[in-house]
gemmi code that builds the backbone of each chain (N, CA, C; Angstrom):
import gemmi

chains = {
    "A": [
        ("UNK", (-34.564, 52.567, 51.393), (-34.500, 51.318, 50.662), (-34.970, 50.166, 51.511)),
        ("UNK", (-35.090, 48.888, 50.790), (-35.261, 47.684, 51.783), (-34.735, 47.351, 52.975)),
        ("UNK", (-35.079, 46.565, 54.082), (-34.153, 46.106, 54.874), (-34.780, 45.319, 55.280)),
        ("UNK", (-34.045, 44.749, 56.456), (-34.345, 43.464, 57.183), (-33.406, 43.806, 58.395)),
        ("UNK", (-34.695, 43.674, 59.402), (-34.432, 44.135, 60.993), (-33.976, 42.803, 61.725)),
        ("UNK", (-33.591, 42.707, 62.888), (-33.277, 41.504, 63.385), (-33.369, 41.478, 64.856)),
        ("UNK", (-34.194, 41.149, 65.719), (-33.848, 41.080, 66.939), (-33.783, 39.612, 68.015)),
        ("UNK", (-33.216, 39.643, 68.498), (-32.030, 40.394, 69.873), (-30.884, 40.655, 68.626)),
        ("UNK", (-29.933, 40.781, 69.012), (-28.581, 40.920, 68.200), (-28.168, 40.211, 69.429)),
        ("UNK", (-28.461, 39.768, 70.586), (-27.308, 38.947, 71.286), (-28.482, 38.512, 71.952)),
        ("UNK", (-28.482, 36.685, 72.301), (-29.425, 35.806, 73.057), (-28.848, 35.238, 73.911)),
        ("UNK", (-29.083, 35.178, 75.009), (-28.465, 33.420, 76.107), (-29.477, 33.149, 76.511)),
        ("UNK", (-29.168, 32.039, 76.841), (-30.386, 30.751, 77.464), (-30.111, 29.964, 77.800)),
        ("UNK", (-30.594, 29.199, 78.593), (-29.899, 28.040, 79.684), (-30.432, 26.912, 78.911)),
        ("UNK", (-29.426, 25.857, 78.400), (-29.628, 24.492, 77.969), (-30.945, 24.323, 77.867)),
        ("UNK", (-31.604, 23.646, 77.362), (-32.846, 22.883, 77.339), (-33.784, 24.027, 77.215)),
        ("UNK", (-33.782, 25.365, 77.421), (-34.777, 26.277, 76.986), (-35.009, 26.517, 76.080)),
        ("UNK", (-36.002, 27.366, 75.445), (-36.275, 27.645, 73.833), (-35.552, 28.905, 73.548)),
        ("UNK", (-35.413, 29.310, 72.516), (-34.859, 30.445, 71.794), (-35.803, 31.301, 70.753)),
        ("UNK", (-35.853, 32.490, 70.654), (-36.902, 32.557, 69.296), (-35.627, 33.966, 68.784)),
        ("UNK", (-36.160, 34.242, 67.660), (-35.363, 35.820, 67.418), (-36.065, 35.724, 65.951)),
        ("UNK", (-36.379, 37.195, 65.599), (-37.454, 37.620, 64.898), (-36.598, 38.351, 64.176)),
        ("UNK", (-37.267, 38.751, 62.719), (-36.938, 39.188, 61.465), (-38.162, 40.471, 60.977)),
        ("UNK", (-38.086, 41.539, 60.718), (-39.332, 42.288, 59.969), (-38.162, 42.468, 58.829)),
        ("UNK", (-39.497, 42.822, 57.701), (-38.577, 43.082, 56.466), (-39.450, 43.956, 56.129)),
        ("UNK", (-39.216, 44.847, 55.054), (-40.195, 46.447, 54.426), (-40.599, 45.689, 53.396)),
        ("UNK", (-40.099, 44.994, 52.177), (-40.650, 44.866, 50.930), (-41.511, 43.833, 51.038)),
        ("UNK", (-43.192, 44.250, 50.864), (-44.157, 43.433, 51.066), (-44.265, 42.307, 49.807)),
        ("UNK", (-43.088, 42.552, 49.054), (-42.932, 41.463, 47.562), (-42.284, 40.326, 48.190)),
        ("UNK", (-41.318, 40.537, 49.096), (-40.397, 39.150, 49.810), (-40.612, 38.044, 49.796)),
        ("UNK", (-40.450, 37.452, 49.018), (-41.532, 35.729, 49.514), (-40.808, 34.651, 49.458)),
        ("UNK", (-39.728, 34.843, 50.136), (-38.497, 33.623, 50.231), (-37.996, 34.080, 51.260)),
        ("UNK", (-37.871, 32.897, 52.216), (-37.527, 33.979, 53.902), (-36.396, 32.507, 54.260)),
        ("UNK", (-35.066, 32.447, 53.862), (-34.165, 31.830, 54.883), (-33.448, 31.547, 56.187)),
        ("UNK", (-33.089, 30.980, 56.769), (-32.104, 31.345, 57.980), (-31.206, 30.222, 57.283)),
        ("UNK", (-30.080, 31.031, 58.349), (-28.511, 30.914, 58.560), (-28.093, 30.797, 60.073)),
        ("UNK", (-27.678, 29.383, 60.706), (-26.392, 29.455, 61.278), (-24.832, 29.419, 60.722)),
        ("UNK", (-24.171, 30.799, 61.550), (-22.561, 30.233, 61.303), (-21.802, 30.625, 62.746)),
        ("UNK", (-21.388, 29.105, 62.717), (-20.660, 29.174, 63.827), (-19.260, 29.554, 63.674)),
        ("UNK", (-18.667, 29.779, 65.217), (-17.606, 30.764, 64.802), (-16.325, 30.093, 63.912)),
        ("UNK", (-15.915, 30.681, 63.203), (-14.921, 30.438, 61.966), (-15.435, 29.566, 60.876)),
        ("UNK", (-16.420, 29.161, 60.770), (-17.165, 28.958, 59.910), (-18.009, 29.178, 59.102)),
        ("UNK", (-18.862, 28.651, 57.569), (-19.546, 29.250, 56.638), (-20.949, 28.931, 57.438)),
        ("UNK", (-21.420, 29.976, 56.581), (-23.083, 30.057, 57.045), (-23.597, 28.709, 56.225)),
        ("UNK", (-24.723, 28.050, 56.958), (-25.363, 26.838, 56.838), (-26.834, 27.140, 56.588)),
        ("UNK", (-27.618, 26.546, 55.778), (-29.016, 27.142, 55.684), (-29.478, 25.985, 57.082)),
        ("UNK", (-30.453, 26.514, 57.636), (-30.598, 25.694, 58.427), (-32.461, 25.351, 58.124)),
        ("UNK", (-33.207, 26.210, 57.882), (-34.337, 26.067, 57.860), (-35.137, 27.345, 56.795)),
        ("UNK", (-35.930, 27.276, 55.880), (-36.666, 28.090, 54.830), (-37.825, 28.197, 55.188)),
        ("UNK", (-39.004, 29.084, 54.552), (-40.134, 29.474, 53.927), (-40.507, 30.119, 53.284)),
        ("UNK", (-41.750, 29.930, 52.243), (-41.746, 31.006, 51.248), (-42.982, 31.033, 51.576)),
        ("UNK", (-43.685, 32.098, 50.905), (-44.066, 33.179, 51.529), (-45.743, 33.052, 51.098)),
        ("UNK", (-45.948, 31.594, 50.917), (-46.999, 30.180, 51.061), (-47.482, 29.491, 51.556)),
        ("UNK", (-46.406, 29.895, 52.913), (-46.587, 28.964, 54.119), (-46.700, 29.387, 55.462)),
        ("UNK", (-47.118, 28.962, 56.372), (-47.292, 29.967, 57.139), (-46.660, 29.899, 58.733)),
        ("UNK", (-46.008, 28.022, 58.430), (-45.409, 27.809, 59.192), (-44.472, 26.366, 59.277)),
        ("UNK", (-43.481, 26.304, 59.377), (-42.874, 25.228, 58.802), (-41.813, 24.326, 60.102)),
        ("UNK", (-41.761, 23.170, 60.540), (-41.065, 22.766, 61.433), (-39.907, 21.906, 60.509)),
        ("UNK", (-38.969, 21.817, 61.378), (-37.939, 20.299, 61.398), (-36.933, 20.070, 62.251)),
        ("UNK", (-37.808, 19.162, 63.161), (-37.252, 19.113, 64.539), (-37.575, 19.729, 65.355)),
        ("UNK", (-36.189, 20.389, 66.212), (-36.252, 21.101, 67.102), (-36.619, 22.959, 66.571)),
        ("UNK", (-36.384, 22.839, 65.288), (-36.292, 24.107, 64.498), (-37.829, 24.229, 63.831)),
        ("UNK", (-38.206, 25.461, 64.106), (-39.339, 25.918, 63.507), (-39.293, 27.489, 62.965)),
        ("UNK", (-40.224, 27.643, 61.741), (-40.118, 29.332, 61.351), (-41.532, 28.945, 61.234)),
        ("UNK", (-41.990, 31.068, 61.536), (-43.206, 31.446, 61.347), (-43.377, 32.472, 60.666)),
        ("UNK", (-43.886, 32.765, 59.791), (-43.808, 33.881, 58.886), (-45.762, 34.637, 58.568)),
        ("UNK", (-45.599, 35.889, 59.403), (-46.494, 36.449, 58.951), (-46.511, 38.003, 57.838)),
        ("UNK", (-47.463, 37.697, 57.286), (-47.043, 38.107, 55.915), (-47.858, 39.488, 55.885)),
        ("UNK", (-48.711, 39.943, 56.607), (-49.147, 40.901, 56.984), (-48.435, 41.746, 57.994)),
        ("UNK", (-48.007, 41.186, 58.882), (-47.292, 42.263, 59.547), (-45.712, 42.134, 59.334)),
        ("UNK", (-45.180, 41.457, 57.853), (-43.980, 41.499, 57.463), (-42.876, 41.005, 58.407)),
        ("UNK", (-43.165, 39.999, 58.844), (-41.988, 39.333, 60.147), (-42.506, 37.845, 59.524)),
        ("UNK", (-40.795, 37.575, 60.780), (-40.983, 35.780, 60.527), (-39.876, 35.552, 61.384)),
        ("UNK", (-39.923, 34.263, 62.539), (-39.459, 34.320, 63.341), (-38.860, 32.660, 63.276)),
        ("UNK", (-37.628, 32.385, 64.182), (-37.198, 31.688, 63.925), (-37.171, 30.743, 65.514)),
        ("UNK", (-37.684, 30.090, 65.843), (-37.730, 29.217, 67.103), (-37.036, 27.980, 67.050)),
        ("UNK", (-36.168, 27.626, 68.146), (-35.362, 26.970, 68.912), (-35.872, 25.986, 70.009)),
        ("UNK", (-36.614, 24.638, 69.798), (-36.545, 24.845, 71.174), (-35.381, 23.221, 71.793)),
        ("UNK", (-35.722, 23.437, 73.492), (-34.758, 22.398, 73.696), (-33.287, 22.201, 73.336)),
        ("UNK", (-32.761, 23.923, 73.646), (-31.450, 24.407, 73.145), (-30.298, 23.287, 73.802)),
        ("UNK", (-29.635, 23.263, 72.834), (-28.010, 22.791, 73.335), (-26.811, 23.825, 72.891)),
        ("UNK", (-26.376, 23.172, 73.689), (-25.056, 24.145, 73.629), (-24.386, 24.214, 72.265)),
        ("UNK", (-24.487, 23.065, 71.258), (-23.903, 23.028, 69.969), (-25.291, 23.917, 68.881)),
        ("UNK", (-26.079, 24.673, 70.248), (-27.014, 25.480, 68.775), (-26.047, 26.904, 68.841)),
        ("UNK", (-24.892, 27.191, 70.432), (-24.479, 28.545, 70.290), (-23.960, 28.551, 68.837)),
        ("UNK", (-23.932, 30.091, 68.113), (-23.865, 30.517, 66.406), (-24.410, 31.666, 66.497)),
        ("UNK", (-23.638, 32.343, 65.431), (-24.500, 33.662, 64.814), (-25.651, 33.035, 64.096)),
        ("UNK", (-27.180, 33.508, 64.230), (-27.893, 33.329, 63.117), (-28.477, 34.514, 62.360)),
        ("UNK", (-28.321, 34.563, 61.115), (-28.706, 34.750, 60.062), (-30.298, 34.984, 59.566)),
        ("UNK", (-31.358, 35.915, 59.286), (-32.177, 35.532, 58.354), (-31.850, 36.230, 56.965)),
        ("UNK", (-32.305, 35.938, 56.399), (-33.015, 36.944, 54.834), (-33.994, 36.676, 54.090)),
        ("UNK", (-34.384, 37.890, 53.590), (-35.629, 38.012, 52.928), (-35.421, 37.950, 50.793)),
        ("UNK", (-35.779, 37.791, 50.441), (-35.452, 37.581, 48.735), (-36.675, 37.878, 48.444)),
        ("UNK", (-36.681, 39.246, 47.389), (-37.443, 39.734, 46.516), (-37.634, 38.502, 45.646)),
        ("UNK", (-39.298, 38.888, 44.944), (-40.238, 38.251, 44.068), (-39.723, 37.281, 43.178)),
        ("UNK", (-38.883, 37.682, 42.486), (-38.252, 37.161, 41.359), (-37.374, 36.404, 41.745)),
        ("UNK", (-36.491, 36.721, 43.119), (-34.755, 36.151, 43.596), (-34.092, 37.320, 43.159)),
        ("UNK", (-33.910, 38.344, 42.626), (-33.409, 38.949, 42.218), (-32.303, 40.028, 43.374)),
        ("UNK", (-32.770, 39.646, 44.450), (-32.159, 40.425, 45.659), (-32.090, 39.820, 46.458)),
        ("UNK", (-31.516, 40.010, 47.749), (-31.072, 39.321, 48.938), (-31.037, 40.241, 50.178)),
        ("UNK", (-31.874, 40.562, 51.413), (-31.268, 41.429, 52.130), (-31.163, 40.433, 53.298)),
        ("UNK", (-29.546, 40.655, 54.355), (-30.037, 39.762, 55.120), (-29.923, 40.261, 56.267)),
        ("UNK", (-30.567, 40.113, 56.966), (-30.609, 40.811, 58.551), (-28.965, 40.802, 59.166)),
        ("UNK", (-28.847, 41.316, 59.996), (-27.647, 41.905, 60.932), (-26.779, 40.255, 61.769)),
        ("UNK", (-27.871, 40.001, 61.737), (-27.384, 38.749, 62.779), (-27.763, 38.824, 64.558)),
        ("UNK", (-27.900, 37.711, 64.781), (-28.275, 37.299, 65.902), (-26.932, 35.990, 66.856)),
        ("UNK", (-26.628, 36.736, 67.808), (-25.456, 35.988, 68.633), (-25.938, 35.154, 69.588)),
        ("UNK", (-25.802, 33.452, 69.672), (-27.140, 32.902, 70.575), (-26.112, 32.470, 71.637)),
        ("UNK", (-25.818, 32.156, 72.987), (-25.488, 31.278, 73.647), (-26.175, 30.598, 74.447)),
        ("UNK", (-25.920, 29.285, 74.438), (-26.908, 28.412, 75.089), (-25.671, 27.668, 76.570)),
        ("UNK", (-26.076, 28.081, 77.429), (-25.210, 27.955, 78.487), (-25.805, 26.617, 79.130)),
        ("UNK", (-25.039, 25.942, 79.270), (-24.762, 24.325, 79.910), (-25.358, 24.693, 81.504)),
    ],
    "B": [
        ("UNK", (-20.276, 14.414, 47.347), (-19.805, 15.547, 46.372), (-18.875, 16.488, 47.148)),
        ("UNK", (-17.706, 16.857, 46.409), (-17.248, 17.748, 47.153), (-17.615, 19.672, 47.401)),
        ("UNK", (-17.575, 19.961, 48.779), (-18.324, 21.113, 48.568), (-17.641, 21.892, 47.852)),
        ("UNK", (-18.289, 23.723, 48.280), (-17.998, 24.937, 47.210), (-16.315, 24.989, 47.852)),
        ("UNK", (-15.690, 25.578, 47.205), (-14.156, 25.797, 47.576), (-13.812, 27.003, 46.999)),
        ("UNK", (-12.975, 28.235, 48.091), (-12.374, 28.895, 47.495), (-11.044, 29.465, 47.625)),
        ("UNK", (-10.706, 30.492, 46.424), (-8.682, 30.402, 46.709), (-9.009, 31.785, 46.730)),
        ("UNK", (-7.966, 32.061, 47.504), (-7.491, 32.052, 48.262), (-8.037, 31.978, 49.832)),
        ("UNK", (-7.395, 31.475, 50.579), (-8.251, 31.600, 52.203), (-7.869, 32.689, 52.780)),
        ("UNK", (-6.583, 33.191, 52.653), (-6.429, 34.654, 53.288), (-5.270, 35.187, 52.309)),
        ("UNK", (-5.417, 36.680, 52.266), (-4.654, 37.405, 51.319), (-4.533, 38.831, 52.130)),
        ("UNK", (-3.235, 39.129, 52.006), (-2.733, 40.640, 52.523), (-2.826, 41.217, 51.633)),
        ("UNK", (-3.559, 42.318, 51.147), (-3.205, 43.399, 50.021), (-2.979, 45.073, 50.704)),
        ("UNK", (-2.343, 45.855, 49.995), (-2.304, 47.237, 50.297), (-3.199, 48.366, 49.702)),
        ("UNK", (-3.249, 49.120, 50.155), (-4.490, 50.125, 49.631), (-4.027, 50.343, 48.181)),
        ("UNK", (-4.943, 50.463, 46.795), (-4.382, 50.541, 45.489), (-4.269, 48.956, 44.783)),
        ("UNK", (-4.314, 48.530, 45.297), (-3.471, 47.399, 44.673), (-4.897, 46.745, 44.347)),
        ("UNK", (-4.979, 45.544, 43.289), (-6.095, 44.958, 42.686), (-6.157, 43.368, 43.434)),
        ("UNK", (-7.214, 42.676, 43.581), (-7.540, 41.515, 43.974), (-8.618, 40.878, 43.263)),
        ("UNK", (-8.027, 39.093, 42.758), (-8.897, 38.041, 42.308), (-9.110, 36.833, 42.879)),
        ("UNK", (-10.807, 36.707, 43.379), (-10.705, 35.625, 43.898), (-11.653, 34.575, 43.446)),
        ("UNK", (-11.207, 33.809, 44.053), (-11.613, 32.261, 43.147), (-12.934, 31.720, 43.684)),
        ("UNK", (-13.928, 30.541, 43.039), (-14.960, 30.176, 43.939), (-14.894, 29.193, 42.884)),
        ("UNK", (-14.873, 28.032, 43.374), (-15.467, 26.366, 42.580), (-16.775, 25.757, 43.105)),
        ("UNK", (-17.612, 25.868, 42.401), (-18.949, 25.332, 43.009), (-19.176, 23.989, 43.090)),
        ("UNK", (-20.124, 23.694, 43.638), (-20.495, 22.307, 43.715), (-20.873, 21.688, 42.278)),
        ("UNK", (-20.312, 20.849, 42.124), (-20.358, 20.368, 40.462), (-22.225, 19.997, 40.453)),
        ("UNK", (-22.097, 20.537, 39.136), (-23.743, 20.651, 38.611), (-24.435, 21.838, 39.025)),
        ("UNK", (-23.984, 22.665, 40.116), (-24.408, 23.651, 40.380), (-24.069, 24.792, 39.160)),
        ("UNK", (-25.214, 25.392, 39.105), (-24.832, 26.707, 37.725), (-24.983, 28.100, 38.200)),
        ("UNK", (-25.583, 28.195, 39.860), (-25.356, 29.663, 39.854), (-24.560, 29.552, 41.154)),
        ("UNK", (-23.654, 31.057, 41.024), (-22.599, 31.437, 41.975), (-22.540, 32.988, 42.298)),
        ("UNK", (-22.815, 32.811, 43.890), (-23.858, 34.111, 44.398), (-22.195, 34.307, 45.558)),
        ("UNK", (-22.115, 36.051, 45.409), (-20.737, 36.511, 46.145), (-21.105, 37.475, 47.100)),
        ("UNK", (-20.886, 37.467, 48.456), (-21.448, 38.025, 49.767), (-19.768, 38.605, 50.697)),
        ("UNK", (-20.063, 39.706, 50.713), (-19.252, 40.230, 51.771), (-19.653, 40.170, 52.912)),
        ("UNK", (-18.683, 39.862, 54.436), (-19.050, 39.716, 55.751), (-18.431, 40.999, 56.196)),
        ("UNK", (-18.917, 41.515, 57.130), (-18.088, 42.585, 57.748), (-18.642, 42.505, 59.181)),
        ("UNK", (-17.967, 42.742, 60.129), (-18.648, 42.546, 61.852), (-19.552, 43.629, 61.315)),
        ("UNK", (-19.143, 45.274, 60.642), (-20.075, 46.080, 60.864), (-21.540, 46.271, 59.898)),
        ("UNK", (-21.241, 45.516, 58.569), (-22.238, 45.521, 58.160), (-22.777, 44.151, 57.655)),
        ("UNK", (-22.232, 43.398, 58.436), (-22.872, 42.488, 58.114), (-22.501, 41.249, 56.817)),
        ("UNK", (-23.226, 40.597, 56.110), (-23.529, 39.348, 55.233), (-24.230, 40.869, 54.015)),
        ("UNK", (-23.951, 40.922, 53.187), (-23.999, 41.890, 52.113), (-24.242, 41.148, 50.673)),
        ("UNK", (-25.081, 41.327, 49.792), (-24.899, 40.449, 48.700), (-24.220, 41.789, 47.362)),
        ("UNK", (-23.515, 41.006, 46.932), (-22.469, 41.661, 45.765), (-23.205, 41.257, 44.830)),
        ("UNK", (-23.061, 39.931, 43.891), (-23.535, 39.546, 42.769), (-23.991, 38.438, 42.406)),
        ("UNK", (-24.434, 37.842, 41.659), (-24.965, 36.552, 41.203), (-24.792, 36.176, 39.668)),
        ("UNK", (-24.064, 35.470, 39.816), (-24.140, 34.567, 38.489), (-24.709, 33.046, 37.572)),
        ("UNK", (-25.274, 33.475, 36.574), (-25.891, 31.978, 36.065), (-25.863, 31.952, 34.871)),
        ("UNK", (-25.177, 30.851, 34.456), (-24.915, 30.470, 33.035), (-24.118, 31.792, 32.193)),
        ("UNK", (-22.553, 31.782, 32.960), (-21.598, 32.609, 32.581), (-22.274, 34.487, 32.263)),
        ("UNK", (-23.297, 34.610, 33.432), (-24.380, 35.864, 32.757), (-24.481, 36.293, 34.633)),
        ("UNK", (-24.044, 38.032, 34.788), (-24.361, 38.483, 35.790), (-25.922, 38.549, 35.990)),
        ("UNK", (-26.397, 37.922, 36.987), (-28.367, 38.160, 36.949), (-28.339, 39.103, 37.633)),
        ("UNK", (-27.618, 39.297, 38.860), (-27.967, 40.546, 39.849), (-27.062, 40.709, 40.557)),
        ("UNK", (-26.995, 42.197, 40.687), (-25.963, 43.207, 41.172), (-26.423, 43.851, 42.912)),
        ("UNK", (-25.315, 43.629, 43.320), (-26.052, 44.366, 44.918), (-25.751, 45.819, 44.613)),
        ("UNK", (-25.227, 46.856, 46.266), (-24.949, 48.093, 45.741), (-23.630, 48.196, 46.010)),
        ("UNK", (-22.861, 47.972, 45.517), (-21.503, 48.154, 45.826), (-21.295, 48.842, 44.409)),
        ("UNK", (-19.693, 49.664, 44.735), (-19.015, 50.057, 43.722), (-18.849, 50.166, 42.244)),
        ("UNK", (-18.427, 50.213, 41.402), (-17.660, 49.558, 40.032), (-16.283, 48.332, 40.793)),
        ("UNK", (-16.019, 49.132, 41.313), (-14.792, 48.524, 41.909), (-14.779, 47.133, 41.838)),
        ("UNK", (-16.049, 46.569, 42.391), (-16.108, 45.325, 42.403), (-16.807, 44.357, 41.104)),
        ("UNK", (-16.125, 43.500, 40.064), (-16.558, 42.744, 39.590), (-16.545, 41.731, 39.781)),
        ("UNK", (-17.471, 40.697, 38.703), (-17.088, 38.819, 38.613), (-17.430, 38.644, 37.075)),
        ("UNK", (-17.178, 37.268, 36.991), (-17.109, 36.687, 35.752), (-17.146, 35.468, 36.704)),
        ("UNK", (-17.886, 34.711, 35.395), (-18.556, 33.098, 35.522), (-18.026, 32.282, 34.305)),
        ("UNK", (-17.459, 31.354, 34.400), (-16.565, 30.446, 33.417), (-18.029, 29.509, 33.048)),
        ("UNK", (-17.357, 28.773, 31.696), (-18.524, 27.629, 31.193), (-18.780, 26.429, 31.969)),
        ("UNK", (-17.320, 26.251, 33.118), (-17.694, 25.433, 34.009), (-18.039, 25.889, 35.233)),
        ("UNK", (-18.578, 26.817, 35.516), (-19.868, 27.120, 36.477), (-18.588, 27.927, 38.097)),
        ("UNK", (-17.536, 28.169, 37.270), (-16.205, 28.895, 38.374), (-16.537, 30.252, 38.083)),
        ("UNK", (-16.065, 30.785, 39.848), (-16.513, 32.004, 39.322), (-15.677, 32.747, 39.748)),
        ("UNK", (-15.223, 34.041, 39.579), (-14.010, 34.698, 39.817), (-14.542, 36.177, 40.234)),
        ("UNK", (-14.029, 36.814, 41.518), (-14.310, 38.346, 42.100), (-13.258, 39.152, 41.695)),
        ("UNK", (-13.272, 40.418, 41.414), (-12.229, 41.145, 41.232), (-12.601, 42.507, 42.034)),
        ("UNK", (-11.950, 42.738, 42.790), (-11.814, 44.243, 43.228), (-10.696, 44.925, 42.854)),
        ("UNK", (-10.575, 46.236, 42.046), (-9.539, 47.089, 41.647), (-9.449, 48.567, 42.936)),
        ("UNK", (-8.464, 48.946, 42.663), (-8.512, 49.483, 44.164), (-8.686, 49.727, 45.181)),
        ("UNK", (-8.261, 48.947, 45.449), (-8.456, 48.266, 47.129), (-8.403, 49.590, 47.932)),
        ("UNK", (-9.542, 49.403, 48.854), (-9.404, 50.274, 50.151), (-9.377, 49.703, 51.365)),
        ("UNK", (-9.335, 50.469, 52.420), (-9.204, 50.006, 53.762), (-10.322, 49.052, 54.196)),
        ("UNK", (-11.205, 49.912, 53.677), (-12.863, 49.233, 54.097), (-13.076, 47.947, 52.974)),
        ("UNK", (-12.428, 47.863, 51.985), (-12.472, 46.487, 51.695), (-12.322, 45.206, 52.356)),
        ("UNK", (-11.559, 45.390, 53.361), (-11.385, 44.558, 54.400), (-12.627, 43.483, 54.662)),
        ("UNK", (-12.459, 42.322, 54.356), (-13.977, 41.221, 55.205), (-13.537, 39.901, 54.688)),
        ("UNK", (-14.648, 39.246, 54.882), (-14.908, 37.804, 55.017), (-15.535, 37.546, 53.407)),
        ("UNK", (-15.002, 37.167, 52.274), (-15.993, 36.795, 50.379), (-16.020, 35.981, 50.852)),
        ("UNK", (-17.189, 35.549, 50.876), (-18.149, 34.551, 50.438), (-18.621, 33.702, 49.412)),
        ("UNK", (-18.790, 33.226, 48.755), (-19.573, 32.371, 47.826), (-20.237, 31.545, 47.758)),
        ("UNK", (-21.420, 31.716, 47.127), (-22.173, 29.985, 47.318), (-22.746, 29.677, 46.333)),
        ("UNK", (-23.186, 28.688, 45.823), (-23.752, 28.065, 45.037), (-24.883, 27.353, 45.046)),
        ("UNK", (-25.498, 27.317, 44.105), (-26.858, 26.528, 43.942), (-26.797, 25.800, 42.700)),
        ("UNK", (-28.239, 24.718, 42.270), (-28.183, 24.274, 41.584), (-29.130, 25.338, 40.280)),
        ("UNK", (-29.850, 25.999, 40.671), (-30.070, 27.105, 39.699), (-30.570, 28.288, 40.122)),
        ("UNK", (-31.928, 28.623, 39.735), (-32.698, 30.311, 40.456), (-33.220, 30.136, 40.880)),
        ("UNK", (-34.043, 30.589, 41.496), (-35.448, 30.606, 42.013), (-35.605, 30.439, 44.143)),
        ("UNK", (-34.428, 31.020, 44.616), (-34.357, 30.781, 46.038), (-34.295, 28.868, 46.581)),
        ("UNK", (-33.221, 28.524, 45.158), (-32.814, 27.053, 45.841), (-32.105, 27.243, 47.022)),
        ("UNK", (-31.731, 26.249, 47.571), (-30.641, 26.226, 48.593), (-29.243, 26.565, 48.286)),
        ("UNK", (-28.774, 27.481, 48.804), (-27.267, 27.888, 48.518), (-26.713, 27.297, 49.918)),
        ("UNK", (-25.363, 26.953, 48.978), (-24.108, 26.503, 50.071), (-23.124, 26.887, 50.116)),
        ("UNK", (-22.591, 27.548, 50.897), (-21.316, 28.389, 50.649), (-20.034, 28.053, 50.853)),
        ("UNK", (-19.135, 28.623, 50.460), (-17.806, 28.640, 50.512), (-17.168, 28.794, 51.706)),
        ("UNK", (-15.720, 28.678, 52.239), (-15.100, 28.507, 53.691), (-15.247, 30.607, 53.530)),
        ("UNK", (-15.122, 30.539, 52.804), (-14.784, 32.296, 52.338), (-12.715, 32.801, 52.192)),
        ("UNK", (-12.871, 33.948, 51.645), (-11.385, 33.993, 51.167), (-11.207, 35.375, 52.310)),
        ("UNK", (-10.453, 35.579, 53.582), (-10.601, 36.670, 54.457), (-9.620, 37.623, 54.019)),
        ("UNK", (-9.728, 38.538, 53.081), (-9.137, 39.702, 52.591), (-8.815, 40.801, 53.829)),
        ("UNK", (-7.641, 41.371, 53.399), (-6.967, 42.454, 54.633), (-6.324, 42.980, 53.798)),
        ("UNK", (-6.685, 44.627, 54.098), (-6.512, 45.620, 53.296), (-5.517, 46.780, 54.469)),
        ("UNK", (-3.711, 46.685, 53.678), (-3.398, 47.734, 54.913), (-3.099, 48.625, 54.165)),
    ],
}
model = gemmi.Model(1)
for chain_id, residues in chains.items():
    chain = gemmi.Chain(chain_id)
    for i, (resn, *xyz) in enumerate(residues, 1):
        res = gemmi.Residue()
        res.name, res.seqid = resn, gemmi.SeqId(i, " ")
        for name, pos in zip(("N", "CA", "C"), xyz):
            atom = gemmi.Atom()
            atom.name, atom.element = name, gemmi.Element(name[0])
            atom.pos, atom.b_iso = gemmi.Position(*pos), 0.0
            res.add_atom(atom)
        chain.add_residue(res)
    model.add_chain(chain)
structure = gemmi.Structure()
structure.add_model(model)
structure.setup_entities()
């Protein structure tokens, strides 16, 4: 069936460095690609989108890249602070919306 | 606006026993999308609702239903509870289909002994 891969499953990085962590997904229909931070004891937050139109999208310090041929899309960080440590989140959404798969998660710490 | 809200925040149940939980969306919002957390598997999507009408089903059980009220509330039910029911419901809401922005709920942390 579908999925959505996720790597690192665990990141650190020293303050002020960048972060990236990548997403592949199987269903070449996907064309709604979200992320999610949730920090700990808290709800997941959308933090940044693309659909599957675009090929690359910033805001801020936050950027996604989504290539649509080799079914990934990656999520970059840069100029980390310590208030980016969070699980993040992607997922991929079939054609319609009709589905949701969302990757495993990614554990970031950004060490002071 | 006030955000999504849901009832219960934590609930003890025993294996067998049935559970309903609550989700209030963000007013004006009409669809209400229900996600299980689990450390082991993860953010899981259960179901989606819009305009009191299930649109889509993840793969879970029978076990697990919802229902969507005319005011855009939406309600989970699991009937026999198991161990592995155990996680983090979720809910979130949007203002309709089409991969709007969903915002979710604190979540209701179910424990199954």
């Amino acid at each position: 069936g579908e999925n959505v891969e996720q790597h690192p499953s665990t990141l650190s990085v020293q303050e002020g460095d960048s972060a990236v962590i990548k997403c592949t997904y199987s269903d070449s229909a996907s064309n709604y690609f979200p992320w999610y931070k949730q920090e700990l004891g808290k709800r997941p937050q959308l933090i940044i989108d693309i659909r599957s139109n675009v090929g690359e999208k910033k805001d801020q310090r936050i950027a996604v890249t989504l290539n649509k041929t080799a079914k990934h899309f990656s999520l970059h960080i840069t100029e980390t602070q310590p208030e980016d440590s969070a699980v993040y989140f992607c997922a991929a959404y079939g054609p319609t919306y009709d589905k949701v798969i969302f990757g495993p998660g990614t554990s970031l710490s950004v060490i002071p | 606006k006030a955000g999504v809200t849901q009832t219960p925040r934590y609930l003890i149940k025993t294996r067998g026993q049935q559970v309903t939980l609550s989700c209030s969306p963000i007013s004006g919002h009409r669809s209400v999308s229900w996600y299980q957390q689990t450390p082991g598997q993860g953010l899981q999507f259960l179901f989606e609702y819009f305009s009191e009408t299930q649109r889509n089903k993840g793969n879970f059980p029978g076990r697990f239903s919802g229902r969507q009220f005319s005011n855009s509330r939406s309600e989970m039910n699991v009937s026999t509870l198991e161990l592995g029911d155990s996680a983090l419901y979720l809910c979130a809401s949007s203002l309709g289909l089409g991969g709007e922005t969903q915002y979710f709920g604190p979540g209701t942390r179910l424990l199954v002994l």
